[in-house]
Legacy VTK file of the C-alpha trace (Angstrom):
# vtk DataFile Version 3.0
C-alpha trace
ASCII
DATASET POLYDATA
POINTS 457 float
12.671 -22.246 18.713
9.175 -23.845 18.347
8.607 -24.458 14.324
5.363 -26.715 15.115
2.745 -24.057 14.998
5.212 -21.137 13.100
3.126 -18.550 11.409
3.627 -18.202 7.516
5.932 -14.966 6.718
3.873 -13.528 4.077
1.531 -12.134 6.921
-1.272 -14.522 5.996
-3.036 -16.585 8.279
-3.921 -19.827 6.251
-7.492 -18.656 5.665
-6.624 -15.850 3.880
-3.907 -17.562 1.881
-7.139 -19.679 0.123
-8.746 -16.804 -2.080
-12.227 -18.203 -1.711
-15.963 -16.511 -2.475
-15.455 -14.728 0.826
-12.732 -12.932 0.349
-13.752 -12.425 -3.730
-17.565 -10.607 -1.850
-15.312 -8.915 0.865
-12.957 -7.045 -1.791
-16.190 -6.074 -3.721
-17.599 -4.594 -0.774
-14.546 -2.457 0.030
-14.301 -1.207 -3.713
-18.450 0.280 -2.801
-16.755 1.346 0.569
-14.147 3.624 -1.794
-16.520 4.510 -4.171
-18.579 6.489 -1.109
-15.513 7.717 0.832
-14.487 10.077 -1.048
-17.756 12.300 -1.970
-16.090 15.063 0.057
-13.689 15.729 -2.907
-17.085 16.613 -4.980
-17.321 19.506 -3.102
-16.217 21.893 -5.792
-19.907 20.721 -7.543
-22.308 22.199 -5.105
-19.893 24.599 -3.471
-21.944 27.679 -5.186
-25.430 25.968 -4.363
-24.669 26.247 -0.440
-23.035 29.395 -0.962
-26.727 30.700 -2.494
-28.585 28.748 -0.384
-26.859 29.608 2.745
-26.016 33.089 2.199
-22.591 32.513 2.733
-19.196 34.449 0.961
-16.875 31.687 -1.134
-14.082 32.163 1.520
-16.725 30.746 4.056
-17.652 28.320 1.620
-13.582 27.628 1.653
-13.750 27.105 4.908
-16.624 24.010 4.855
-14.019 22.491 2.559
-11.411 22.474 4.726
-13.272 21.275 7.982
-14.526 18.043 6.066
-11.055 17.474 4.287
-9.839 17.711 8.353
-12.189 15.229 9.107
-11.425 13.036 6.333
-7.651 13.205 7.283
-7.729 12.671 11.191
-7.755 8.382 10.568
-5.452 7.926 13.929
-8.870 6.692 15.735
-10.203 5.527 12.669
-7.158 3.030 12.636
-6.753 2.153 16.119
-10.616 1.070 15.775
-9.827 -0.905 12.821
-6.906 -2.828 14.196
-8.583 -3.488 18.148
-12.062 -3.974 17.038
-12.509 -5.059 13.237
-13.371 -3.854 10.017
-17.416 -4.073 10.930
-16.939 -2.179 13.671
-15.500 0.815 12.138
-18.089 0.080 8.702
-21.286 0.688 11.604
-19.458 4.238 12.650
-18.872 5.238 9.117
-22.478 4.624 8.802
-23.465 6.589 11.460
-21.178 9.706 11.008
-21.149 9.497 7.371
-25.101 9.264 6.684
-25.728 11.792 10.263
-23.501 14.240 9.060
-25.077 14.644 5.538
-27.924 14.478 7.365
-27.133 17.408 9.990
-25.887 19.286 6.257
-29.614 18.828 5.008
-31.440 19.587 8.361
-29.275 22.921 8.141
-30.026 23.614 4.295
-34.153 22.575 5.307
-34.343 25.369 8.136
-34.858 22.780 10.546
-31.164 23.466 12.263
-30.511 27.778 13.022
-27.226 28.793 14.000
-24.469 30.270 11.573
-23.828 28.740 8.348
-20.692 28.768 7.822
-20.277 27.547 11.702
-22.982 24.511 11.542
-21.620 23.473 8.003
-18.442 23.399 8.502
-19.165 21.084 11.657
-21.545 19.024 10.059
-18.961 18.318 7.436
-16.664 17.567 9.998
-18.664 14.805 11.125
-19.401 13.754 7.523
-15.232 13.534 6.415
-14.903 11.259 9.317
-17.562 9.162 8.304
-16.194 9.035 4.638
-12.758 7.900 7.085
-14.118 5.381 8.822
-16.252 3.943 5.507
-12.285 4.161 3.387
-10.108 2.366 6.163
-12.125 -1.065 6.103
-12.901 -0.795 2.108
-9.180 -0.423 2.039
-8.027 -3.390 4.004
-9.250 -5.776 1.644
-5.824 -5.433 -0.151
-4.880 -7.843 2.483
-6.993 -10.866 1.134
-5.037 -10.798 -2.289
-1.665 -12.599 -1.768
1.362 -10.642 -0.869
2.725 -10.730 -4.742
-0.505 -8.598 -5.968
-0.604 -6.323 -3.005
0.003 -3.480 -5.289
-2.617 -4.267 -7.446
-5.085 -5.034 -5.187
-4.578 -1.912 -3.734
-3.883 -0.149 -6.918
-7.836 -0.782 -7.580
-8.732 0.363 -4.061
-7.226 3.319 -4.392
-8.676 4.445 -7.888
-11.898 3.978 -6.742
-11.215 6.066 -3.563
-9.731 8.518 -6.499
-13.206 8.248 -8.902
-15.359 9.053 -6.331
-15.108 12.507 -6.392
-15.994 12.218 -10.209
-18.985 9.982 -10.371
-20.682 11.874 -7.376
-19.802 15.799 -9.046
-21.850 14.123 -12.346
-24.338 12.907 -10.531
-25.089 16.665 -9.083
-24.308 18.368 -12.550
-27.092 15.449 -14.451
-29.542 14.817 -11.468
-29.724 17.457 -9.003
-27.788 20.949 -10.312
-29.732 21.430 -13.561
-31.200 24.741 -12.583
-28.765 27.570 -14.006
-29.886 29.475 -10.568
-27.691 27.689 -7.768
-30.347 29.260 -5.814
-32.512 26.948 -7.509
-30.526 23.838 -7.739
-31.605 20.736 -5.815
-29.275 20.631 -3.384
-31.227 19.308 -0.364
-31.918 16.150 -2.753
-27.875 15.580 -3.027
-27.725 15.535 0.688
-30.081 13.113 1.089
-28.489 10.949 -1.388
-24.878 11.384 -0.080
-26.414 10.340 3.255
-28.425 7.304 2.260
-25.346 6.175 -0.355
-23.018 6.154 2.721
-25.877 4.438 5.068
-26.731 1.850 2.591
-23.135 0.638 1.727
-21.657 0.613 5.310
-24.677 -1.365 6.190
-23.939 -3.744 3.529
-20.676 -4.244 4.554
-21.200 -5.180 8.337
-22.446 -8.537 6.379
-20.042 -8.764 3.936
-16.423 -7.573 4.723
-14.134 -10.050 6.076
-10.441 -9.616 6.659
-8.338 -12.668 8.201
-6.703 -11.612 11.345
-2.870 -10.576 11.275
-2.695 -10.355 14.851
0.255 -13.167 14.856
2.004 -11.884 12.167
5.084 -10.735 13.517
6.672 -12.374 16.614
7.947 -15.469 15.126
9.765 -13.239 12.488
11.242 -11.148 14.792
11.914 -14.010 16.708
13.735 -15.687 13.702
15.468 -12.441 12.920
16.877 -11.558 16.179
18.317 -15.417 16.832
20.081 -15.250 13.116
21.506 -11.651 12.427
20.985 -10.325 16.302
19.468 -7.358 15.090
16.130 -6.438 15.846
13.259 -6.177 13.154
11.856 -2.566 12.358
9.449 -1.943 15.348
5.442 -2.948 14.572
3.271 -1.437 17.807
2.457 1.709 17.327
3.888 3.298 19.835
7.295 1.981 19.027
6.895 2.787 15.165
6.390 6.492 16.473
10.090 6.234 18.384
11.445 5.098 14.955
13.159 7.871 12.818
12.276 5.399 9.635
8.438 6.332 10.533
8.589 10.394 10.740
11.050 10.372 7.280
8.236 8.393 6.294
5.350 10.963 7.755
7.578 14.295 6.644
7.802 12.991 3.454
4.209 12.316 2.654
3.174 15.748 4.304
5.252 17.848 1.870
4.297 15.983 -0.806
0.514 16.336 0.002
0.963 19.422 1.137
1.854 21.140 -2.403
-0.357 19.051 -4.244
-3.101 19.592 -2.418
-2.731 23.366 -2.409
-2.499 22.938 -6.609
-5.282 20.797 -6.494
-7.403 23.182 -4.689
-5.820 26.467 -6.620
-5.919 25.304 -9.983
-9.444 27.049 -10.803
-8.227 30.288 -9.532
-5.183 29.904 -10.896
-6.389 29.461 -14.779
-8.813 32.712 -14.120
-5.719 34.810 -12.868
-3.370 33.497 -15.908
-6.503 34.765 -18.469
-7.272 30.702 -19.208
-11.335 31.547 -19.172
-13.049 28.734 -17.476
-10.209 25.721 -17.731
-10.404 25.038 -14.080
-12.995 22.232 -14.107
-11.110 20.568 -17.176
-7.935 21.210 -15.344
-9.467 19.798 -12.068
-10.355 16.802 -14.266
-7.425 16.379 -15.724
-6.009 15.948 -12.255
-7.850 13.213 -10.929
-8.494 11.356 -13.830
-4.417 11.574 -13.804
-4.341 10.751 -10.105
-6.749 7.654 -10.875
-5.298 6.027 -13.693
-1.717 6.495 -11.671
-3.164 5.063 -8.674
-4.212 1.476 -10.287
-0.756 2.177 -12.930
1.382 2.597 -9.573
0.306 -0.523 -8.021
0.282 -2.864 -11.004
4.233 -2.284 -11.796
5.487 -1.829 -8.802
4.097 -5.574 -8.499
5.603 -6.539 -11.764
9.116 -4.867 -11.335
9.420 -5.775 -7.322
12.069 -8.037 -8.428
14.125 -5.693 -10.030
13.085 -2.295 -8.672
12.700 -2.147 -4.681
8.998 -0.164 -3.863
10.552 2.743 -1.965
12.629 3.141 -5.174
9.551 3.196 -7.812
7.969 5.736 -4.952
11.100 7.904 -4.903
11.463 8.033 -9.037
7.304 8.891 -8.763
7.896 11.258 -6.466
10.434 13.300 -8.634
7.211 13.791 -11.173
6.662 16.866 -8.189
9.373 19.085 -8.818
9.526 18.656 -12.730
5.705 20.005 -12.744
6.486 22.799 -10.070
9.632 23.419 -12.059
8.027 24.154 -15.162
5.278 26.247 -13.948
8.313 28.117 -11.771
10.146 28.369 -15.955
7.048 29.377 -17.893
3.575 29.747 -15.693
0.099 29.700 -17.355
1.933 28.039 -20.421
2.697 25.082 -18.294
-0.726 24.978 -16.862
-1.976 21.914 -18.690
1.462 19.315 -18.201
2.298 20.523 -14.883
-1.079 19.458 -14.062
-0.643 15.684 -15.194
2.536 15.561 -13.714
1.384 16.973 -10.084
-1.353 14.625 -10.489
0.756 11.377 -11.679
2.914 11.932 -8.552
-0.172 12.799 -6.457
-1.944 9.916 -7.146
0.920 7.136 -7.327
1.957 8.246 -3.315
-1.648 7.387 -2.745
-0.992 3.726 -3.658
2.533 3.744 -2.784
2.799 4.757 0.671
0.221 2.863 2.226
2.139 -0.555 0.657
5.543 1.220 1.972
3.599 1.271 5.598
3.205 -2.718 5.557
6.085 -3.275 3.970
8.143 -1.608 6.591
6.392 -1.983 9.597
4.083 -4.976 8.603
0.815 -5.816 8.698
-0.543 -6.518 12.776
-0.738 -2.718 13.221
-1.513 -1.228 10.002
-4.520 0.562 10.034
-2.981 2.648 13.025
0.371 3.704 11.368
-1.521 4.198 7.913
-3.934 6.540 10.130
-1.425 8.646 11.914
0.824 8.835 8.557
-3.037 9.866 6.452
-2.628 12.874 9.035
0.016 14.409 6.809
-2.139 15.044 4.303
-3.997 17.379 6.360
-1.541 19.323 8.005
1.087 19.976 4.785
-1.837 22.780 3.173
-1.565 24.626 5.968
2.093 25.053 5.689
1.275 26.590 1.856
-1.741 28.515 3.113
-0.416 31.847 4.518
2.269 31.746 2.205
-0.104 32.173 -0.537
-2.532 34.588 0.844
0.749 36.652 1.669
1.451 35.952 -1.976
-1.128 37.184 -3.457
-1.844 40.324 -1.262
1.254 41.658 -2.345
0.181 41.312 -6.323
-3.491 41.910 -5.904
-4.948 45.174 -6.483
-8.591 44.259 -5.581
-10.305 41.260 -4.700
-8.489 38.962 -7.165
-5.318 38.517 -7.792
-4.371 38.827 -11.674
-1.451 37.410 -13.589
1.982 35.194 -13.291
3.339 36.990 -9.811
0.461 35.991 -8.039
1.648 32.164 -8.118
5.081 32.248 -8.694
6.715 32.782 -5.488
4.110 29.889 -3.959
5.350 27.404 -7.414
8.955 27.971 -5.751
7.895 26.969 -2.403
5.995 23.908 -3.187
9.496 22.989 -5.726
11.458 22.946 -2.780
9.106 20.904 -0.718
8.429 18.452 -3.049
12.382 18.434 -3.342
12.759 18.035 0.416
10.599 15.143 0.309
12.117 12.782 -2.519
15.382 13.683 -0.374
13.661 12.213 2.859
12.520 9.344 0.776
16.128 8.945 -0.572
17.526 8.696 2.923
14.715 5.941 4.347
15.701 4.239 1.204
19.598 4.288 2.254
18.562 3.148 5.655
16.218 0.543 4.547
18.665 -0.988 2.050
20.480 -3.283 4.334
17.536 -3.816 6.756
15.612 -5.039 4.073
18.173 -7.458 2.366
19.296 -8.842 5.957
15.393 -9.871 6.400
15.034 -11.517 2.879
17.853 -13.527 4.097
16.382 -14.429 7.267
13.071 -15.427 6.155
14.460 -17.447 3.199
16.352 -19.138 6.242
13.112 -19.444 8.024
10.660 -20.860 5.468
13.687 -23.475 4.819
13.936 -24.800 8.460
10.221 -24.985 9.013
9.876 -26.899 6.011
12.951 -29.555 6.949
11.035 -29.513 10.707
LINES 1 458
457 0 1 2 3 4 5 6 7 8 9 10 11 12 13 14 15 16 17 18 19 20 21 22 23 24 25 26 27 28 29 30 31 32 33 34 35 36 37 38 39 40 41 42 43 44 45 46 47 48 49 50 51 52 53 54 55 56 57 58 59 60 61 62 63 64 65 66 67 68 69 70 71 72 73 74 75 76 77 78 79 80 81 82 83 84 85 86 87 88 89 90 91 92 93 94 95 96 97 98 99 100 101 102 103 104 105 106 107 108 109 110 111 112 113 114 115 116 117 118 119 120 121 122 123 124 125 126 127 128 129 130 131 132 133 134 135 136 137 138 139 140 141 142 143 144 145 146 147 148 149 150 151 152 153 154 155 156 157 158 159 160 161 162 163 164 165 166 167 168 169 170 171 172 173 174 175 176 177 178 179 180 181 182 183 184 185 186 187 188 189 190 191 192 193 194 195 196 197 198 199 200 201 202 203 204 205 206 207 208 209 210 211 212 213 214 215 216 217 218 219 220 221 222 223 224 225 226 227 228 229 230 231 232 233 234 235 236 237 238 239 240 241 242 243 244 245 246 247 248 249 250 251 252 253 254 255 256 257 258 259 260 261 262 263 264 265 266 267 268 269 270 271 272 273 274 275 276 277 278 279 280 281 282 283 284 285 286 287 288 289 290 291 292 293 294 295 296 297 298 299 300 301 302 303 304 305 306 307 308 309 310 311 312 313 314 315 316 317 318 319 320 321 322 323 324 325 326 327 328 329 330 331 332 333 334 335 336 337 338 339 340 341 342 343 344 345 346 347 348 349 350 351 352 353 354 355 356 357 358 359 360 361 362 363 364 365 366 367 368 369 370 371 372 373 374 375 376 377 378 379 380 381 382 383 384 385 386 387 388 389 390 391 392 393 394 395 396 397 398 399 400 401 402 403 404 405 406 407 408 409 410 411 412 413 414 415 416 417 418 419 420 421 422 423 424 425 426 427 428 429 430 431 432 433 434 435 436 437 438 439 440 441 442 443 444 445 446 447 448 449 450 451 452 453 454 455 456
């Protein structure tokens, strides 16, 4: 085998392995990228001004929610445009979905768009979640210009900005634009403008800024290296292989149960304290939940780069993931009572698979392809509330009276659902981890070999 020109294992090209002013700009530019991608999650803070405004019932308004959060969540193209054409690439789209759809939202709140609102909204925010996706997958490949050994915390800091952008653009509303009492009132066309020129202005800057060293050569020597010494191939990297791989749908099923119950909580939680007789605790509970999620996104990272030595990363994502069915559990035990810790649990475990998974994607399948496979696994998160979603409304029509569902019954059957999908998934993770175990220690070996040989060459 040719050693002359062998490409370093860490999945660095040399440029990268240099952190320069470059790369220092770059990662600041994808922290504003995350900072903007995630202003569909402040929803919930003008959700009654477009229901006013609009004319439209909160179930519609429900339904607006759920398009954008679709759109958000549907990264495979997002991913593959990443990987074949660059980060700028996909920054210029995310500038031109992101700010037009916001845009569409404020033509339609103006009167200068007809047509149904619930219909054109729900579109419009279609358009704007997969703007907000193709603005987070570039901010979120910086994590690749911090060496290997801070990965985690690199894209620990990513992540919680993704996770505090929901909060920074909901107070922005509430202090700048929602003052009025009267939603009717509130400035809402003003947001939309902002939302679009915020997204507009940062993608822009970051077609001059972001810069990402190639991986495109990442992987053959290693797999050349790897075959020749144990005669076992390496986990598959094109994308289309990965998706043949049962390590890649334990991987997918596991991440769409686990998003799929705390999503539904996520979104619930309001409801949920008015039902248990809490008063108005859903915004602090809603808080609670992704200021949990945030600080656990950042936390996640940071040790799992300071105990990688002694704790394996699918294992610190598998003892995470157990935070799940201890939450459900004691809501399942004692309900409204358990309000308040299940919801830093749900949202510890919540926001540590946010950090965790997308470093499990490169560390399994490596780096040349991984906006693609982080894109089809983001994918998950969409579909697993739809699993919870009639099981719930069946729920609750069997408990509710009127309108609104009142009291413990109305949640508890749904709490014993999500326990055993959360449980389902930190059993799927339990079993990559089994089948991972001696992949993983065969490589080490390999690549140890490897670095040695290159270095007598």
């Amino acid at each position: 085998m040719d050693l002359i020109d062998a490409e370093p294992l860490d999945g660095l090209d040399p440029a990268a392995k240099a952190f320069g002013w470059r790369h220092a700009v770059s990662f600041c530019g994808g922290v504003l990228a995350m900072l903007v991608s995630g202003t569909l999650y402040a929803y919930g803070a003008f959700a009654k001004a477009i229901e006013s405004q609009l004319g439209i019932s909160a179930i519609d308004s429900g339904y607006v929610q759920k398009f954008g959060n679709i759109g958000l969540c549907m990264a495979v193209t997002v991913g593959a445009t990443v990987d074949r054409f660059g980060l700028r690439a996909s920054a210029f789209v995310g500038a031109v979905l992101g700010g037009g759809g916001f845009l569409l939202m404020w033509a339609h709140v103006e009167g200068y768009i007809g047509g149904k609102g619930v219909v054109a909204m729900s579109t419009f925010y279609f358009i704007a979640g997969q703007g907000c996706q193709f603005t987070y997958m570039p901010g979120l490949m910086n994590y690749k210009n911090i060496s290997p050994k801070y990965h985690g915390v690199s894209l620990g800091i990513l992540d919680m900005s993704f996770g505090l952008s929901s909060v920074i653009f909901s107070q922005i509303y509430a202090q700048s634009f929602g003052l009025d009492p009267d939603p009717l009132k509130e400035n809402l066309s003003g947001f939309l403008l902002f939302l679009a020129g915020s997204m507009i202005v940062v993608n822009m800057i970051n077609l001059i800024i972001l810069y990402v060293p190639s991986h495109r050569r990442e992987v053959p020597r290693v797999q050349e290296a790897f075959a020749a010494d144990v005669g076992t191939p390496t986990l598959p990297t094109s994308p289309s292989a990965v998706l043949r791989s049962c390590e890649f749908w334990l991987l997918f099923v596991f991440f769409m149960l686990n998003q799929g119950a705390t999503i539904w909580f996520i979104g619930a939680v309001s409801d949920m304290s008015t039902a248990f007789g809490l008063g108005h605790s859903g915004a602090t509970l809603t808080t609670i939940i992704t200021a949990t999620g945030a600080v656990c996104r950042i936390s996640a990272g940071v040790l799992s780069d300071l105990l990688n030595r002694f704790v394996s990363r699918i294992a610190f994502l598998l003892g995470l993931s157990l935070l799940l069915p201890v939450g459900f559990a004691l809501l399942v035990a004692q309900g409204g009572a358990a309000l308040t810790m299940g919801s830093v649990l749900i949202g510890a475990g919540f926001g540590s698979a946010w950090c965790l998974v997308p470093l499990m994607v490169s560390d399994t399948f490596g780096l040349q392809n991984f906006s693609t496979i982080w894109g089809i696994v983001i994918m998950g998160s969409a579909i697993g509330p739809f699993i919870l979603q009639p099981i719930d409304s069946a729920v609750q029509a069997a408990h509710s009276t009127s309108k609104h569902c009142l009291g413990e019954p109305c949640y508890q059957n749904t709490y014993l659902v999500c326990l055993a999908m959360s449980v389902l998934a930190s059993g799927l993770l339990l079993l990559l981890a089994c089948r991972l175990r001696d992949l993983i220690k065969r490589r080490e070996l390999v690549q140890a070999n490897y670095r040695g040989r290159a270095r007598d060459f």
